[in-house]
N, C-alpha and C positions, 0 to 999 in steps of 0.2 A: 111535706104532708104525707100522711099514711094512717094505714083503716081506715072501715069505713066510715066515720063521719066526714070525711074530706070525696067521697065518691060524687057525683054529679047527683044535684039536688039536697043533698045535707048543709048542714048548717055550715060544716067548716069547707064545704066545695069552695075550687079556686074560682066559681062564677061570684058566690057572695063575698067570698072575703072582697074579691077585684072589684065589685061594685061599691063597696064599702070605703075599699081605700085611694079608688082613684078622683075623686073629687074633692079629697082631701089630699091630694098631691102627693101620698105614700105610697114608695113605688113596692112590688111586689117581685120577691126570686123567687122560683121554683126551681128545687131541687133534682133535678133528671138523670143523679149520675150516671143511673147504670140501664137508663132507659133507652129505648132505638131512638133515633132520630127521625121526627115524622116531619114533610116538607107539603104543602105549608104547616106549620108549628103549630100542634094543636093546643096547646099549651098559653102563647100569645093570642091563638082567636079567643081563647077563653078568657084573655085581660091579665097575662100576667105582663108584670112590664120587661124582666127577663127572666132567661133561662138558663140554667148551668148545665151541661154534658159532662161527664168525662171521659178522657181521650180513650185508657186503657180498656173499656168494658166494650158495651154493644159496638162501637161506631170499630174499632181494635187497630184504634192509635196506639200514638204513644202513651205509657203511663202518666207518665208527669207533668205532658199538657192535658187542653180542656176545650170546651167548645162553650160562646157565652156569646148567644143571640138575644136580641130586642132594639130595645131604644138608644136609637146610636146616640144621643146626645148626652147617656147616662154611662154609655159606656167608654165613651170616649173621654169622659169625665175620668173616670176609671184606669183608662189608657194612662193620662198623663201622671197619675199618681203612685202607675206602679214602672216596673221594669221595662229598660233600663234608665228610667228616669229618676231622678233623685227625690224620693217622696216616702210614704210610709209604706208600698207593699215593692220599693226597690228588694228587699230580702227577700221576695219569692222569686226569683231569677227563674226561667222558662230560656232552656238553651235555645239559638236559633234554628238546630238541628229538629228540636222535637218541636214547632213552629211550622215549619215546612211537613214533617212527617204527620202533622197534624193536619193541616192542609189538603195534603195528597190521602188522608183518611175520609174526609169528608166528599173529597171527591171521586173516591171508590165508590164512597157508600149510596151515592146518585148513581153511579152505573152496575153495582151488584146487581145481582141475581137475585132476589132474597127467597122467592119460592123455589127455587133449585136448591138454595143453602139451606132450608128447611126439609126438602126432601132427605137432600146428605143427612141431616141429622137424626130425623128419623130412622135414615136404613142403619146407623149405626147401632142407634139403641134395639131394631128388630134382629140385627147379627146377633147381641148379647141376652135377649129376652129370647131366643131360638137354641140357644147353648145352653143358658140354665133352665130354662122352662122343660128341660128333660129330665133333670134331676126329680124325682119323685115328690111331692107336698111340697116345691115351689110356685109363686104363682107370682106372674107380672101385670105389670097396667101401665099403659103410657098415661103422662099426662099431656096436653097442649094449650100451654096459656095463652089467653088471651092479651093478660094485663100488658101494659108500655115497657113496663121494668122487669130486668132478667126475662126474658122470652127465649124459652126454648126448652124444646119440649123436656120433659122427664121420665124416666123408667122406674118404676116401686117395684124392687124385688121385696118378694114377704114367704114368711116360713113359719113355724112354731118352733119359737125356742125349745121346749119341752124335747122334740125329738131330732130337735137337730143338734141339741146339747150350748148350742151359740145362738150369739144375741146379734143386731143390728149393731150396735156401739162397737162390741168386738171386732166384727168384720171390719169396722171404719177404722177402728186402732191399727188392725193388720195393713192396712193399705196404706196409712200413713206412714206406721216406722220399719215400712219394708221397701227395698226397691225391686218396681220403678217405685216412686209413692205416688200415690192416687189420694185425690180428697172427694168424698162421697159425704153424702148427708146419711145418720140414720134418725130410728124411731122406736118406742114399742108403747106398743097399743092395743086395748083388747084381746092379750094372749097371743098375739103376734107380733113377729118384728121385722126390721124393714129396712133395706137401703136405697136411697136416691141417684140413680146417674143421670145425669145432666151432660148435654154433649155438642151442647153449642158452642164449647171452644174446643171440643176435639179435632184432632190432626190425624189425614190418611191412617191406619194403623191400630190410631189408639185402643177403637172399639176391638179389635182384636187381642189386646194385651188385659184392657176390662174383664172384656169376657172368661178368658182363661183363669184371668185368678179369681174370681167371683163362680168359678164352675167350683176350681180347684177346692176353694173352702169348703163350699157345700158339698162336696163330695167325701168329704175325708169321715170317717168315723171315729167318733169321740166318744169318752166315758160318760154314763151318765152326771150330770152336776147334780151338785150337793146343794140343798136348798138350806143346810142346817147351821145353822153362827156358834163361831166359837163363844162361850162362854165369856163374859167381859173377867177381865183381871184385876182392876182398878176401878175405883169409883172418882168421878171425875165431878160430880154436880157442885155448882158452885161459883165465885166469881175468879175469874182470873186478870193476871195483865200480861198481855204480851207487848214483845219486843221485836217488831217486824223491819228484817234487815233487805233494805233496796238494795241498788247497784252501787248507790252513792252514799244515800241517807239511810238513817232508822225513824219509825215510825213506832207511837204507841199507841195500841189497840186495846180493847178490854172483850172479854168473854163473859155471859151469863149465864151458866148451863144448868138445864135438866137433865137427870139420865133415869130413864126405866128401864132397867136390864141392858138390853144392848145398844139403845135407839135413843138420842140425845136432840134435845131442842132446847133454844133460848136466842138470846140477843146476838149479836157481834157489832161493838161499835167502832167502826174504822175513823178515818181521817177526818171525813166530813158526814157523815151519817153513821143513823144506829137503825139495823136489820135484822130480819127472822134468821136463826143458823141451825139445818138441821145435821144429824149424824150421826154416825155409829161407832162403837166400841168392839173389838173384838181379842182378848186376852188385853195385852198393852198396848197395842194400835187402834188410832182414832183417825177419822175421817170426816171431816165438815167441811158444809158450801154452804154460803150463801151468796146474795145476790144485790149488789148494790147498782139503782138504778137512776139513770140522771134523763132529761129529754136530748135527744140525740146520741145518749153513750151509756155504757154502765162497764160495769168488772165484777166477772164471777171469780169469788175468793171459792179453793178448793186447799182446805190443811188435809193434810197426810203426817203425823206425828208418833212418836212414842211418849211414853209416860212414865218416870219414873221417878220415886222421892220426890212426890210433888212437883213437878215439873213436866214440862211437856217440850218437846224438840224435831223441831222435822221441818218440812217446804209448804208453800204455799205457791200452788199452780194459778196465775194469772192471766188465762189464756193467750191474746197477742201480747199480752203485759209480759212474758214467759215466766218468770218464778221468781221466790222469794223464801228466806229462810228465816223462821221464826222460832222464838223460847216465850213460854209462856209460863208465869208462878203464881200460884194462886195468893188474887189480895191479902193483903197484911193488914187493912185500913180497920179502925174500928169506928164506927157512928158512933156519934155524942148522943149520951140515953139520960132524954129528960120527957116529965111529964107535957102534954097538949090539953090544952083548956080552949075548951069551945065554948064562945059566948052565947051566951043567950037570948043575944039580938042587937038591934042600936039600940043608944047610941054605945059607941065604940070608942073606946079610950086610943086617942092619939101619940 
């Protein structure tokens, strides 16, 4: 569950649904992967019947175990069906190394520190909001969540693109296909932009290594950017089909496009849905995302192509999906053109 209608008192809170479903003998999991472990289980007082952890996040087990409290009788149900017993979840094998190391995570996590581990965290992100808060028209803010899931505090550096020539996204790009690589969150928002450090899984040091290259960007002087689009080259509007090549398989997709000058909108219909796709054109490079969205998952499509002879040729960035290469040629198909006769009312000739 997530947003707020699931918060304490809304409609989809885990107190109504568990009221709901436990007199009807439907039991209820709650999702906690990436949430601390609270003892006693605030989760269970509230009626869920269990709860799933995951090893690798808060608790900083092992990845590929998990932690799954509540009703022993459902879970020991559960036991016998899965590994290493011969049943339907024997194919999720759980070595017995990450077992044990799972184990001995839970029973850190009773004797941690946790307001010490929070302190550390803070003084990290205060080293790096101390080093670039000197840079001139930077400005920081912690945050301190409160929420169960991902806890731990946050640092928003924010700057004006405008004069610093760079964006938040860019800095995130630098930090990822440079080493060390770093993964930061960015943003941009009301004329400003922004990046997230997060340092609840930082190690002795790291806040040192953050900080420098986070000074280092913002310090460098850059050309003013150019706000101005190259001219489109190709006129693109219209229906296409592409021909999207997996690792394995191909897939066929279809495109709808609008283009006004260099700014392109219409449909993108993939595998199993049809989505808004918007994009741009500049000389014979085209760029579009859209956004296909499922409950619990979705895949952002991002094309990067050229154009030429009617045709279009380039990748498609599928973020954890990684990529894919696509051709797309504009529909060949023609609709059958025949007159439509609206009746005039019933009765209705069958």
């Amino acid at each position: 569950m997530s947003g707020d209608e699931s918060v304490a008192g809304q409609p989809l809170s885990l107190e109504v649904i568990a009221k709901i479903a436990k007199p009807k003998n439907i039991p209820v999991l709650v999702d906690a992967a990436a949430e601390i472990l609270t003892i006693p289980n605030v989760h269970l007082k509230e009626g869920a019947t269990v709860v799933a952890y995951s090893g690798g996040k808060a608790i900083c087990g092992p990845q590929c175990a998990g932690l799954l409290l509540g009703s022993k009788d459902l879970l020991m149900s559960a036991w016998q069906a899965s590994s290493p017993h011969h049943g339907p979840g024997r194919d999720n094998k759980v070595g017995k190394e990450e077992m044990m190391g799972m184990l001995a995570a839970v029973e850190a996590w009773v004797t941690r520190d946790h307001q010490a581990e929070w302190k550390t965290w803070l003084s990290y992100l205060d080293l790096i909001s101390k080093q670039v808060s000197k840079i001139e028209g930077v400005k920081t803010a912690v945050r301190e969540p409160t929420d169960l899931s991902n806890r731990s505090p946050v640092l928003n550096i924010s700057w004006d693109p405008d004069k610093f020539n760079i964006t938040g996204d860019e800095v995130a790009e630098n930090f990822a296909r440079n080493k060390p690589r770093i993964a930061i969150g960015s943003s941009n928002e009301g004329g400003t932009t922004s990046v997230d450090i997060t340092s609840g899984q930082m190690q002795p040091g790291n806040d040192k290594i953050v900080a420098d290259r986070i000074s280092n960007i913002l310090s460098q002087k850059r050309p003013a950017r150019t706000t101005t689009m190259a001219a489109p080259g190709v006129t693109i509007g219209g229906h296409w089909d592409l021909t999207v090549e997996f690792f394995t398989s191909k897939s066929m997709h279809k495109l709808y496009i609008e283009q006004d000058g260099n700014w392109i909108q219409g449909t993108h219909t993939s595998d199993y849905s049809t989505q808004e796709i918007v994009g741009m054109v500049e000389g014979d490079q085209v760029k579009l995302r859209s956004n296909l969205r499922r409950p619990g998952d979705g895949i952002t499509y991002m094309f990067s192509g050229t154009v030429s002879n009617n045709q279009i040729t380039g990748s498609i960035y599928l973020g954890e999906y990684l990529n894919a290469r696509f051709t797309g040629k504009r529909s060949s198909y023609k609709s059958e053109r025949k007159k439509v006769v609206i009746p005039g009312g019933p009765p209705l000739a069958t």
